[in-house]
MARZA-761370 format. One line per field, with one value per residue: residue in three letters; x, y negated, z of N, C-alpha, C in turn. Coordinates in steps of 0.02 Angstrom, whole numbers, plus 50000, padded with zeros to 5 digits. Atoms other than C-alpha are relative to their C-alpha. Layout:
// residues N
type: (ala,...)
n.px: (X,...)
n.py: (Y,...)
n.pz: (Z,...)
ca.px: (X,...)
ca.py: (Y,...)
ca.pz: (Z,...)
c.px: (X,...)
c.py: (Y,...)
c.pz: (Z,...)
This chain:
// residues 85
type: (unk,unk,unk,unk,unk,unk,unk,unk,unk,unk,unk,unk,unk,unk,unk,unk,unk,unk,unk,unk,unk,unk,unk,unk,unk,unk,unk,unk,unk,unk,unk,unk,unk,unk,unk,unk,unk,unk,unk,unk,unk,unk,unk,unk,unk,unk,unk,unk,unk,unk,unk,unk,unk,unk,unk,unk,unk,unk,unk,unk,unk,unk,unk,unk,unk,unk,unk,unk,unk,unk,unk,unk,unk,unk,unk,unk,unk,unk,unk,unk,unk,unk,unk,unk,unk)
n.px: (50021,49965,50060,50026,50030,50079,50049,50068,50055,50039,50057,50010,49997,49926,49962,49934,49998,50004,49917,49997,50025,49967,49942,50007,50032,49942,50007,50050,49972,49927,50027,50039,49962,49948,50018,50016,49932,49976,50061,49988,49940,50039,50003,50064,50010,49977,49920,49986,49979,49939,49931,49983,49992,49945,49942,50030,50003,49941,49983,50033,49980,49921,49992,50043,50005,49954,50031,50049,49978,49978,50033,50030,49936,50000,50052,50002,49984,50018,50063,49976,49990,50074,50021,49950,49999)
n.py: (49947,49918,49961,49946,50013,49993,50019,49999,49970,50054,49986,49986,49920,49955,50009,50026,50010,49926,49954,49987,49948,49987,50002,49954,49946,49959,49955,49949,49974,49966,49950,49944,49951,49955,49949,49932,49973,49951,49951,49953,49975,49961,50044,50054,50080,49997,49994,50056,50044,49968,50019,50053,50044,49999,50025,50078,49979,50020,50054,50022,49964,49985,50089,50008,49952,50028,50058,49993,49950,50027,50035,49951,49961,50041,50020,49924,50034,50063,49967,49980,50047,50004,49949,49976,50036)
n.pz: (49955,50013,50013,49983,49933,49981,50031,49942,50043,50038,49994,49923,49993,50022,49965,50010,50070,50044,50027,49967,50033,50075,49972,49970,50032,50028,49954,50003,50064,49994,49943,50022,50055,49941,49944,50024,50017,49943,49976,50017,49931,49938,49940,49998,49977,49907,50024,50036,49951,49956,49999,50035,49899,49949,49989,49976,49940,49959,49977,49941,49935,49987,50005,49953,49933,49947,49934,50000,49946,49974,49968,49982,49967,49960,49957,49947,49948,49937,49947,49932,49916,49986,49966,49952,49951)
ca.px: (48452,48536,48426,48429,48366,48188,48050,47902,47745,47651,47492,47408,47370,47556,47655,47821,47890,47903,48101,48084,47946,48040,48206,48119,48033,48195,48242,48132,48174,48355,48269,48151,48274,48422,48291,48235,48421,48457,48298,48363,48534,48399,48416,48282,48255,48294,48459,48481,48439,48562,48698,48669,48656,48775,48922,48818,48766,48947,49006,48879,48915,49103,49066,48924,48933,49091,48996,48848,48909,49005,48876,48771,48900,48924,48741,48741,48875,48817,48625,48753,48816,48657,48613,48764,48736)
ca.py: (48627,48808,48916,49053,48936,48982,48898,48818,48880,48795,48897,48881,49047,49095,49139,49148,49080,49188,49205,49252,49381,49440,49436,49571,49668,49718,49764,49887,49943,49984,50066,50173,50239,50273,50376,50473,50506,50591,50669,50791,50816,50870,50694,50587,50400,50437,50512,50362,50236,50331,50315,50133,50093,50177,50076,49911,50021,50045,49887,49827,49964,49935,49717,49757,49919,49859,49727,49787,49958,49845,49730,49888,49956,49807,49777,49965,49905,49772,49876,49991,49859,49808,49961,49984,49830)
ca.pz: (47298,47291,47189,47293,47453,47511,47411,47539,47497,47367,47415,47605,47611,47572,47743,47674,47526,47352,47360,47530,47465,47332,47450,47570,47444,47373,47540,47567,47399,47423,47600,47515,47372,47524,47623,47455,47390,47588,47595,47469,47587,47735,47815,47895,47918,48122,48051,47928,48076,48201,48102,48047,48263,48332,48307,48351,48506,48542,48529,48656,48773,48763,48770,48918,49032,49124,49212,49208,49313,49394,49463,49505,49613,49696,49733,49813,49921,49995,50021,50114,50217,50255,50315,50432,50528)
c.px: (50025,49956,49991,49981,49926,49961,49954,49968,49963,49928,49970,50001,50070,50029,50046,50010,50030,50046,50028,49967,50040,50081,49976,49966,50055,50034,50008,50013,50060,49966,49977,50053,50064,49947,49965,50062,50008,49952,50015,50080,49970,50017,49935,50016,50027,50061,50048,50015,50060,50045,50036,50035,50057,50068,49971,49979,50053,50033,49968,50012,50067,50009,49973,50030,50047,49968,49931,50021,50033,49978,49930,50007,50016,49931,49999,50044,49983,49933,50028,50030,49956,49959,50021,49990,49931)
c.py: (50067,50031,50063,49980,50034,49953,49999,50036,49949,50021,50006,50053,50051,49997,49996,49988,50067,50026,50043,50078,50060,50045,50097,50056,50053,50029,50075,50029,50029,50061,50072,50052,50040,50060,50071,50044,50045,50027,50064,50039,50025,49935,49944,49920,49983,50013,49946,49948,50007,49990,49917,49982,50015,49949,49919,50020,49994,49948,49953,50018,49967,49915,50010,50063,49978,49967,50035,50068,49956,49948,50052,50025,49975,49980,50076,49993,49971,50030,50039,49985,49976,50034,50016,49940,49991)
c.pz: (49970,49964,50026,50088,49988,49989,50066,49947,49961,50018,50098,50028,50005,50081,50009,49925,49945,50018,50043,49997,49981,50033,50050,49960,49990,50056,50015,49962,49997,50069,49972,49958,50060,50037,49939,49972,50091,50015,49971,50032,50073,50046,50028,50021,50064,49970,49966,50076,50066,49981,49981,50075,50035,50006,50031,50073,50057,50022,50049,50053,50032,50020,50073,50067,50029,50051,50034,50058,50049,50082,50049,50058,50062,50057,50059,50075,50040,50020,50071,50049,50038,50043,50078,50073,50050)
């Protein structure tokens, strides 16, 4: 077994296992230290998350809105044919 798979829990009480623990603590940890290093540059956490999203934003837009306006556009159409008859 890999030693950096995910350990069950040995305890009932436990909801995820330690490495899993351990895995998100550190996390958080890199989180916390990025948002106090740009805190002294005047940036906030919203600023941090904004610039992680946008490009995962874009590439959705640029994969999705085509159709999506598309199919919009279309339904409008056809209400205004709808209309006409």
């Amino acid at each position: 077994m890999p030693t950096n798979a995910a350990q069950p829990a040995h305890d009932d009480d436990d909801i995820i296992a330690e490495t899993t623990a351990k895995a998100a603590s550190q996390a958080f940890q890199t989180l916390s230290q990025s948002v106090r290093v740009s805190a002294g540059e005047g940036r906030t956490l919203e600023d941090i998350v904004t610039e992680l999203l946008r490009p995962l934003v874009k590439e959705w837009l640029d994969a999705n809105l085509p159709a999506i306006v598309e199919e919009k556009v279309e339904d409008e159409v056809q209400r205004l044919a709808r209309r006409r008859r």
